[in-house]
C-alpha positions as CSV (number, residue, x, y, z in Angstrom):
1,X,0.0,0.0,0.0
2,X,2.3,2.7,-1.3
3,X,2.0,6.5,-0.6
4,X,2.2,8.8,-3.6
5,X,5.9,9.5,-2.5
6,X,6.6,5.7,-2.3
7,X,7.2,5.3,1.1
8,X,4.8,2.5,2.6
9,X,2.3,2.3,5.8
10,X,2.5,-0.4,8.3
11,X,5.9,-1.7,8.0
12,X,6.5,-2.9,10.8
13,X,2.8,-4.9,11.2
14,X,3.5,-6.3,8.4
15,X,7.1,-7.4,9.3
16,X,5.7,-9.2,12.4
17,X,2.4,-10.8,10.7
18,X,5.6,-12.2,8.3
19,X,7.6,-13.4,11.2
20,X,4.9,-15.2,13.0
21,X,3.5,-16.8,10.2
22,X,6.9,-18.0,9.0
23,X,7.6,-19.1,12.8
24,X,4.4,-21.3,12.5
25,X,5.3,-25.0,11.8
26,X,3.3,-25.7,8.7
27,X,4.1,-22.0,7.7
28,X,0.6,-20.7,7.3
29,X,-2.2,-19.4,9.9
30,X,-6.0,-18.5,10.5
31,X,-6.5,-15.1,10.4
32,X,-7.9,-15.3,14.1
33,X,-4.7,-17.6,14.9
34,X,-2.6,-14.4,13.9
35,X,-4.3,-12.3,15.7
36,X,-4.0,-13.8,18.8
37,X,-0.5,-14.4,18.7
38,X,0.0,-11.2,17.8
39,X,-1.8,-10.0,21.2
40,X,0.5,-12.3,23.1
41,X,3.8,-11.0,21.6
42,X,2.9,-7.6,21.0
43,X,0.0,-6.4,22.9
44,X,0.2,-2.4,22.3
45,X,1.1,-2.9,18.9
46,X,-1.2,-5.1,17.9
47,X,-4.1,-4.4,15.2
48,X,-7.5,-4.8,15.6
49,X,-9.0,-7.7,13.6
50,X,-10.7,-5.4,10.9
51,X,-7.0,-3.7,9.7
52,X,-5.4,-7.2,10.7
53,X,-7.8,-8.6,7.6
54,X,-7.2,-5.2,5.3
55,X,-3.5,-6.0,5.7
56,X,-3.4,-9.3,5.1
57,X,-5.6,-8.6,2.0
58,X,-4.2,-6.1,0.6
59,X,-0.4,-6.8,1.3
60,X,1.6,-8.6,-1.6
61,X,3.5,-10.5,1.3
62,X,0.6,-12.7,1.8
63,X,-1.6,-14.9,0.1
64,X,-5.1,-16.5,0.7
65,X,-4.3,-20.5,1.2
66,X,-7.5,-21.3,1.6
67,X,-10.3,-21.7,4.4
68,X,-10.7,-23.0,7.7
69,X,-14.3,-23.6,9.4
70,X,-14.7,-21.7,12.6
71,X,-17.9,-22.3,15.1
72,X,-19.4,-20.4,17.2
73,X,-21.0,-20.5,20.5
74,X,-21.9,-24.4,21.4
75,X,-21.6,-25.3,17.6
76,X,-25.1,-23.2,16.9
77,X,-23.2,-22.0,13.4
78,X,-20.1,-22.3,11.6
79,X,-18.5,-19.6,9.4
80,X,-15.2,-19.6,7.0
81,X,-12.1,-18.2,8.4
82,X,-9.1,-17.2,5.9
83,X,-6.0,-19.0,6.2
84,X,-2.5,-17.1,5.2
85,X,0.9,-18.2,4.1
86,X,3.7,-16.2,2.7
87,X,4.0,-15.4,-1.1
88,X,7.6,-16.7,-2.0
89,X,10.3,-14.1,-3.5
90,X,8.6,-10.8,-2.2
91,X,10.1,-8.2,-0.4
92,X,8.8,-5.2,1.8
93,X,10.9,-3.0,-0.7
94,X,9.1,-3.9,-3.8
């Protein structure tokens, strides 16, 4: 997401969505699963689940794997929840 002069917002968000995702043994998360290790690792810094999914979304760094089922409370409904890996050869720079 690239200002007119370049320069780009969220850097360091980004950097640490990137290493907890690549810290992650099968290298890929939920987009809740992020979150909340975010919140453990980093909790002033940490985004709110609505700019945590516009990052993720809109970042070249990441890519939509597929989907995971959530449920909600005692298993009354189920919903789809994003799960994120890394795209391979990117760099914050580019």
């Amino acid at each position: 997401m690239p200002r007119a002069d370049g320069s780009r917002r969220n850097i360091r968000t980004i950097e640490r969505i990137k290493k907890l995702i690549d810290e992650s043994e099968e290298r890929q998360l939920t987009t809740q699963q992020i979150y909340l290790k975010f919140v453990e690792r980093w909790v002033k810094g940490a985004p709110t689940m609505a700019r945590l999914g516009n990052l993720l979304a809109k970042s070249k760094e990441f890519e939509l794997i597929g989907q995971a089922i959530g449920s909600g409370v005692n298993g009354e409904y189920s919903y789809k929840i994003g799960m994120w890996g890394l795209k391979h050869e990117t760099s914050i720079d580019n």
